[in-house]
C-alpha positions in Angstrom: 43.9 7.4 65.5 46.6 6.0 64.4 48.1 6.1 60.6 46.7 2.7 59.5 43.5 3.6 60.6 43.3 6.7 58.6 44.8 4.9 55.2 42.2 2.6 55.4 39.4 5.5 56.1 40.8 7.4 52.6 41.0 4.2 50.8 36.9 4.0 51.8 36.3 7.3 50.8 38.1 7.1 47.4 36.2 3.9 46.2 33.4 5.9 47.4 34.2 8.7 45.0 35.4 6.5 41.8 32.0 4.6 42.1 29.6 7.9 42.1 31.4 9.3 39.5 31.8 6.0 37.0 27.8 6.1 38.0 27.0 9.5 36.5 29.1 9.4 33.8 27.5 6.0 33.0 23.8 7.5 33.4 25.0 10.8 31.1 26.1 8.5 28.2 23.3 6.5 28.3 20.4 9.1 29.6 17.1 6.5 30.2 14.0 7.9 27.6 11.5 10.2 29.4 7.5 9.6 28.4 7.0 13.0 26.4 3.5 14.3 28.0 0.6 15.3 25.4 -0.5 18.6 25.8 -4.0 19.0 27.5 -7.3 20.5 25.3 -4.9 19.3 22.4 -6.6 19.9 19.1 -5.5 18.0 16.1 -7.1 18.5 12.0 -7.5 15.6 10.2 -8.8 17.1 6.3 -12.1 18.8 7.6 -12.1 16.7 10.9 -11.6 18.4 14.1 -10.7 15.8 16.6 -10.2 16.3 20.1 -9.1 12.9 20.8 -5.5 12.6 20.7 -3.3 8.9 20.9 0.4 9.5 20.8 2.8 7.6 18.6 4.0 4.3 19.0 7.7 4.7 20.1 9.7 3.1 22.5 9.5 5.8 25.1 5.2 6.3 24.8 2.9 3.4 25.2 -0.6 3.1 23.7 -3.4 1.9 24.8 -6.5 0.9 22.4 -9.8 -0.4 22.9 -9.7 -3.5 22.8 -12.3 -6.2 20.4 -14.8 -8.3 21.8 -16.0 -9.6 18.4 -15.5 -10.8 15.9 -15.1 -9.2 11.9 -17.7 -10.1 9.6 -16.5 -11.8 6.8 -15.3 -10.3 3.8 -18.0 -11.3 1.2 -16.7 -12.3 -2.3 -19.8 -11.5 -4.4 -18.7 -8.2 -6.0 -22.1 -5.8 -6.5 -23.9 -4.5 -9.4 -25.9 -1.2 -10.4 -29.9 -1.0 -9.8 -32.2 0.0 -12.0 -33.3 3.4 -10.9 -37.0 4.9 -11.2 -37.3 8.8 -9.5 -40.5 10.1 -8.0 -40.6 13.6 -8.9 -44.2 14.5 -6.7 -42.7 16.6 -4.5 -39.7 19.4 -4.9 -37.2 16.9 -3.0 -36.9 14.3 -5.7 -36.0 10.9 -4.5 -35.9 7.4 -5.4 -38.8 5.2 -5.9 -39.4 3.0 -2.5 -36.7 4.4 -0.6 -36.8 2.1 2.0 -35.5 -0.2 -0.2 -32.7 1.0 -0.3 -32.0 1.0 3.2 -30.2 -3.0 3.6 -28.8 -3.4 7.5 -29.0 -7.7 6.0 -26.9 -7.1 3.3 -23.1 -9.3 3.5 -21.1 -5.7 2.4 -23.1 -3.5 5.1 -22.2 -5.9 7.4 -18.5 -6.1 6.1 -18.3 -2.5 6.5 -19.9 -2.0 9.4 -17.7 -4.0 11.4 -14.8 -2.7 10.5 -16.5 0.8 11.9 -17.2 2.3 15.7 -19.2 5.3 16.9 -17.0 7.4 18.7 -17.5 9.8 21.9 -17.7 13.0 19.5 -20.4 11.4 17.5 -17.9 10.6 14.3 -17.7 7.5 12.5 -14.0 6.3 12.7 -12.2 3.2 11.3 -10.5 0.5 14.5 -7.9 -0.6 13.2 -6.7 2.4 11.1 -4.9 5.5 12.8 -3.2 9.0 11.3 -0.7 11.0 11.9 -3.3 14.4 13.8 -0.4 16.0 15.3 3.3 16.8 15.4 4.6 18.6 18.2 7.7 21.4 18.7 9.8 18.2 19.5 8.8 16.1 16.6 6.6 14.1 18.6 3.6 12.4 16.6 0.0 11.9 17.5 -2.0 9.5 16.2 -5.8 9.9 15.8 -8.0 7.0 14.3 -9.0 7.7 10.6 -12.3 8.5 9.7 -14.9 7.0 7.6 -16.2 9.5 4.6 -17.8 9.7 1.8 -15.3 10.5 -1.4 -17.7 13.0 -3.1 -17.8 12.2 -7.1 -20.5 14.0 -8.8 -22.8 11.7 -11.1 -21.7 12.5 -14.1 -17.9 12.2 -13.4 -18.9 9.3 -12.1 -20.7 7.5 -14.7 -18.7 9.1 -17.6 -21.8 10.8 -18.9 -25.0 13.1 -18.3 -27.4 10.8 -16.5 -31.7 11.4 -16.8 -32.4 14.2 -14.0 -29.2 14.3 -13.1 -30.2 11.8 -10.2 -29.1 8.2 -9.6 -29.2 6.1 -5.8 -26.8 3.9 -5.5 -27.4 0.9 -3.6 -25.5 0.3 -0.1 -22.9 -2.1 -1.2 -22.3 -0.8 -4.4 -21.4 2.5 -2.8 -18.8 0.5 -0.4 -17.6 -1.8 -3.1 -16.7 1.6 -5.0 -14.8 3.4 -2.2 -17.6 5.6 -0.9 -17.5 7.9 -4.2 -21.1 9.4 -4.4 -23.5 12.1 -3.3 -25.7 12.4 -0.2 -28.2 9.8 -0.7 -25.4 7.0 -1.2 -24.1 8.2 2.3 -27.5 8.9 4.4 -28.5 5.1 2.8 -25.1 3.3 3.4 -24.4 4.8 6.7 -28.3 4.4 7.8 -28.0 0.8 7.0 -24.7 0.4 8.6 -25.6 1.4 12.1 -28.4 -0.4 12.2 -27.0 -3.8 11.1 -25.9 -4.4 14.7 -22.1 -5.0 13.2 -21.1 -1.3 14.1 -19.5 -0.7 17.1 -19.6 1.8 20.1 -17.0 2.1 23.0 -17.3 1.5 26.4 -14.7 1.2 29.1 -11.9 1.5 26.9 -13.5 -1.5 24.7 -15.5 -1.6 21.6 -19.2 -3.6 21.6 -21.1 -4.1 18.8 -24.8 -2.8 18.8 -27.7 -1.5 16.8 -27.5 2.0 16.7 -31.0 3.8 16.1 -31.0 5.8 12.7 -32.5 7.3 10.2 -32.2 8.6 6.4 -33.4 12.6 6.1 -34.1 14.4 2.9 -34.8 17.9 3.3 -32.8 21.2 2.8 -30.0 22.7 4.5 -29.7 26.3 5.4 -28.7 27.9 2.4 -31.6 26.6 0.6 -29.8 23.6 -1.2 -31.6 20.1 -1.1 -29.9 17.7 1.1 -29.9 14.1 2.4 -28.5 13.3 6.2 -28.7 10.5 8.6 -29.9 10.9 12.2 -29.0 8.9 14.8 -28.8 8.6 18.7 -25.8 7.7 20.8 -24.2 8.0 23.8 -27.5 10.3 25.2 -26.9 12.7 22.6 -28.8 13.1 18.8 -26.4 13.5 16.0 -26.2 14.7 12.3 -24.2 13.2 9.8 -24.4 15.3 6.4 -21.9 15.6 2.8 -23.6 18.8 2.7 -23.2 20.2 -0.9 -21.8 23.6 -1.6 -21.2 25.7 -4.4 -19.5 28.7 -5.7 -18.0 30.9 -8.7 -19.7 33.7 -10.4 -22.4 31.7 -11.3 -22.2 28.9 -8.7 -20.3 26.3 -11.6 -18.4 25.0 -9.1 -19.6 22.5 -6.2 -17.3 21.3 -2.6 -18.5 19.3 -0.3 -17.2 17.7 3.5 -18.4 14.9 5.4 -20.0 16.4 8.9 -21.0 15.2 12.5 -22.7 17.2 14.3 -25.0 17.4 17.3 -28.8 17.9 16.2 -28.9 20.8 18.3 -26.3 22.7 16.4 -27.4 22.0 12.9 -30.2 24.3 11.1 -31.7 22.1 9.0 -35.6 21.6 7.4 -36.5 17.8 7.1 -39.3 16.6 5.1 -39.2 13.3 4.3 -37.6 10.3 6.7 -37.0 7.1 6.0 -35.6 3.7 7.6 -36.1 -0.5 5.7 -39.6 -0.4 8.0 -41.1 2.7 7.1 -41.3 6.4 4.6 -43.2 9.5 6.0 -43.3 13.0 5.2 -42.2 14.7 8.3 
């Protein structure tokens, strides 16, 4: 070989080594994002919430798929709602509203508001679409988003009101409950949320895609295991029968103080004594 050929050989391999090395100096000052990967069986806590469902954050290095619509909102009625008169029926130890069914309203413009703002998901909780929360953070500062759920804001009657109310007892009707941000007791949530899933505006999800549908229901009155008087909704999706309860609680010395939490839980798990049911068609004693 003679000593042109090798210059022109070295001169190869030099631009060779300049343009590997401009390359990976080039790829360390500008390192390309990695997709962080969300931890399997991940549990986040949302308040009293346990949710196993677990959407990461929207950054530029994680992508996020939702379900997708396939209706359309209900309208956002402009008729604001106003109390009902309220007569108890005190026969039997669950005291309860007179006509119950009555108060059951799947028709009525705010259910239907509501409702379809709402979807059923997999673990039998009632969540908001459009509305998610931080559920977890990560070692790496990594957030998980989780959608919000829909609960009752537990006010007790008389901070509600302002004032001692006859019995202590009051139903609120449906959309006055919504119109008021939820604040109540049981039978404003087993009423509101029967009427809701039966209004045909709430949603389930299928395929990665939410569809509205009736979903069968029921208001309960009866009492929970520690004795207490109670009001629930049952209702039936995805081949399972669920519980929805603001069960009531209460403690101190001389039980002065009261706590409760919005639940979902499967039937099965729940140890519970029904006695009356009621939907808008029909009220029986169980």
């Amino acid at each position: 070989m003679d000593i042109k050929s090798t210059k022109v050989i070295i001169v190869l391999l030099f631009s060779v080594i300049l343009v590997l090395f401009i390359t990976t100096a080039a790829t360390s000052t500008n390192p390309q994002p990695v997709e962080p990967t969300i931890p399997e069986n991940l549990t986040a806590i949302q308040g009293n919430n346990t949710i196993t469902t677990i959407q990461p954050a929207a950054t530029s290095s994680i992508k996020v798929v939702l379900p997708t619509p396939t209706e359309t909102p209900y309208p956002k009625p402009t008729s604001i709602p106003s109390m009902r008169p309220y007569d108890i029926d005190k026969t039997d130890d669950i005291w309860h509203a007179v006509n119950p069914s009555s108060y059951i309203t799947p028709d009525n413009e705010w259910v239907k508001y509501q409702a379809s703002q709402l979807f059923v998901d997999e673990d039998g909780w009632i969540k908001y679409k459009d509305q998610k929360v931080v559920g977890f953070i990560d070692e790496n500062g990594t957030k998980y988003y989780v959608y919000k759920s829909f609960m009752n804001n537990y006010m007790p009657l008389k901070e509600f009101f302002g004032h001692e109310l006859p019995n202590n007892d009051y139903w609120m009707m449906p959309d006055y409950y919504l119109y008021n941000g939820q604040r109540g007791i049981c039978s404003a949530w087993a009423v509101t949320v029967t009427s809701m899933m039966i209004s045909g505006e709430m949603s389930i999800v299928k395929e990665d895609k939410f569809f509205k549908q009736v979903i069968p229901a029921k208001a309960v009155m009866g009492y929970t295991k520690s004795g207490l008087r109670d009001a629930w909704v049952e209702y039936k999706i995805y081949n399972n029968t669920w519980i929805t309860t603001t069960e009531l609680s209460r403690y101190g010395l001389h039980n002065e103080n009261e706590i409760t939490a919005t639940e979902f839980n499967l039937k099965k798990d729940m140890v519970i004594t029904p006695v009356f049911e009621f939907t808008d068609e029909y009220f029986r004693k169980v």
